[in-house]
C-alpha positions as CSV (number, residue, x, y, z in Angstrom):
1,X,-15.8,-12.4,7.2
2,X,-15.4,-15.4,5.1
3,X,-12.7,-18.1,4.7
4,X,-11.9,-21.1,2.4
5,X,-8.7,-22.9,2.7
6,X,-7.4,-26.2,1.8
7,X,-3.8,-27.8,2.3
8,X,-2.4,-29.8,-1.1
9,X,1.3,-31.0,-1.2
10,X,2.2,-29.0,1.7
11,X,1.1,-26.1,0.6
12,X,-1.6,-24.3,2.5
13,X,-4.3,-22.1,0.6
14,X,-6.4,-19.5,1.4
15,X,-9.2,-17.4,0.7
16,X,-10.8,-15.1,2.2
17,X,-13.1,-12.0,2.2
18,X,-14.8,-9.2,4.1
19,X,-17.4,-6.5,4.1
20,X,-16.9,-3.2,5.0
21,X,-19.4,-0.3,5.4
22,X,-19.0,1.5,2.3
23,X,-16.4,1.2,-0.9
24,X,-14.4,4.4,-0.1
25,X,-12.7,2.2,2.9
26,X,-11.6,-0.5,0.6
27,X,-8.6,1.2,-0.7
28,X,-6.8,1.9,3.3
29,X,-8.5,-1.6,4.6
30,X,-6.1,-3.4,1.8
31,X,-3.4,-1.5,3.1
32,X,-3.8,-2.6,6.3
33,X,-4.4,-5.9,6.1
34,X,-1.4,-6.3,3.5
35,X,0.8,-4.9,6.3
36,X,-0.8,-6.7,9.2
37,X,-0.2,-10.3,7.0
38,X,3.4,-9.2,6.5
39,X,3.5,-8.5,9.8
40,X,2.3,-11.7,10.7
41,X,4.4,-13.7,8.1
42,X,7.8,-12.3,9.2
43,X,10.3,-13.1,6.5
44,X,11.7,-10.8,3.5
45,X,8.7,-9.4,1.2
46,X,9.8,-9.1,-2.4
47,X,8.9,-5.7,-4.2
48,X,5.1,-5.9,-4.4
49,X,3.6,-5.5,-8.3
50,X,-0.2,-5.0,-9.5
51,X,-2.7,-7.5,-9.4
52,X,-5.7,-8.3,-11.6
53,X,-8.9,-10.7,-11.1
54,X,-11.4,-10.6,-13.5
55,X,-14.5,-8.3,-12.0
56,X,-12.7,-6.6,-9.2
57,X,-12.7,-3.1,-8.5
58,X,-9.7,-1.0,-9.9
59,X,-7.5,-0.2,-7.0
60,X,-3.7,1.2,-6.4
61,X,-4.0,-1.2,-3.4
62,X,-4.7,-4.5,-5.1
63,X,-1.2,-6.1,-5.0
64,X,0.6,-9.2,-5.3
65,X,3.8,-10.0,-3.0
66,X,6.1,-12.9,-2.3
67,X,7.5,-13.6,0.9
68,X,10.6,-15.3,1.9
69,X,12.0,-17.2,5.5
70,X,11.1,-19.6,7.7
71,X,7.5,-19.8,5.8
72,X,7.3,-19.2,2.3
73,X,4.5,-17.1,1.1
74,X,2.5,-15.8,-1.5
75,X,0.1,-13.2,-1.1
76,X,-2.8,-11.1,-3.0
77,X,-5.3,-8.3,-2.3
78,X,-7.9,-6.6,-4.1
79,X,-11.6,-5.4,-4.1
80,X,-14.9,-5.3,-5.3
81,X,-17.4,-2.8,-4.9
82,X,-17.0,-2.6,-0.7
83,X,-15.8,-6.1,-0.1
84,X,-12.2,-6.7,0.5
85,X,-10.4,-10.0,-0.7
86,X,-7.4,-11.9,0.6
87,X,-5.3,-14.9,-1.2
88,X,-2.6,-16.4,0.6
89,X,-0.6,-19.8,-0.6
90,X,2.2,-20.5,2.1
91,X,4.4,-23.5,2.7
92,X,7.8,-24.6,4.4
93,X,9.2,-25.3,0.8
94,X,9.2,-22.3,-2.3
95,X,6.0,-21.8,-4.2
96,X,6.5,-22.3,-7.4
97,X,5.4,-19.7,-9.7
98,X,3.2,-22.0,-12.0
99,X,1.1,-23.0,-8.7
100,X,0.7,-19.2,-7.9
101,X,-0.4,-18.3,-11.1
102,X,-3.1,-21.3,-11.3
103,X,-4.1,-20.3,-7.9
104,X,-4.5,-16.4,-8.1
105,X,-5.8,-17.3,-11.4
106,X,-8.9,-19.8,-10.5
107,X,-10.5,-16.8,-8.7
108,X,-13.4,-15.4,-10.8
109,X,-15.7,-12.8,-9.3
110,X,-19.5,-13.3,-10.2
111,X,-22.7,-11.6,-9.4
């Protein structure tokens, strides 16, 4: 497993990543780690809705979700190939959309 994270105007950001044995465990390992974090964040989750990087596997699991309460939170999974990917912006204050979106959007899968 792999992890980047940083901390900018008090919000905290995160990446991270993980390899599992073969691509046809991707689909119920995004599942499960999207439930476990939701778990972990407490809070209301928002509806979740598709989510896109460019060079990532096409999945019915890779979703985007907001989460409100004591910790705000944004959150993303998705794959590629057998690796599973996590991004995760929280803060005691809301995320604003346009930090998200520049976020989620600075990920760019390469070879």
């Amino acid at each position: 497993m792999g992890l980047a994270h940083c901390e900018t105007s008090g919000i905290e950001f995160a990446f991270s990543w993980a390899e599992l044995p073969d691509s046809t465990a991707a689909e119920p390992a995004l599942a499960q780690m999207r439930a476990a974090l939701l778990h972990h964040l407490g809070g209301r989750a928002a509806a979740p809705t598709a989510f896109a990087v460019m060079g990532m596997t096409e999945n019915a699991e890779a979703l985007t979700q907001a989460v409100t309460g004591e910790r705000q939170a944004r959150l993303a999974l998705f794959t590629r190939g057998s690796r599973v990917y996590q991004l995760l912006a929280q803060s005691n204050k809301p995320i604003a959309a346009p930090v998200w979106t520049e976020f989620a959007g600075s990920i760019k899968l390469i070879n």
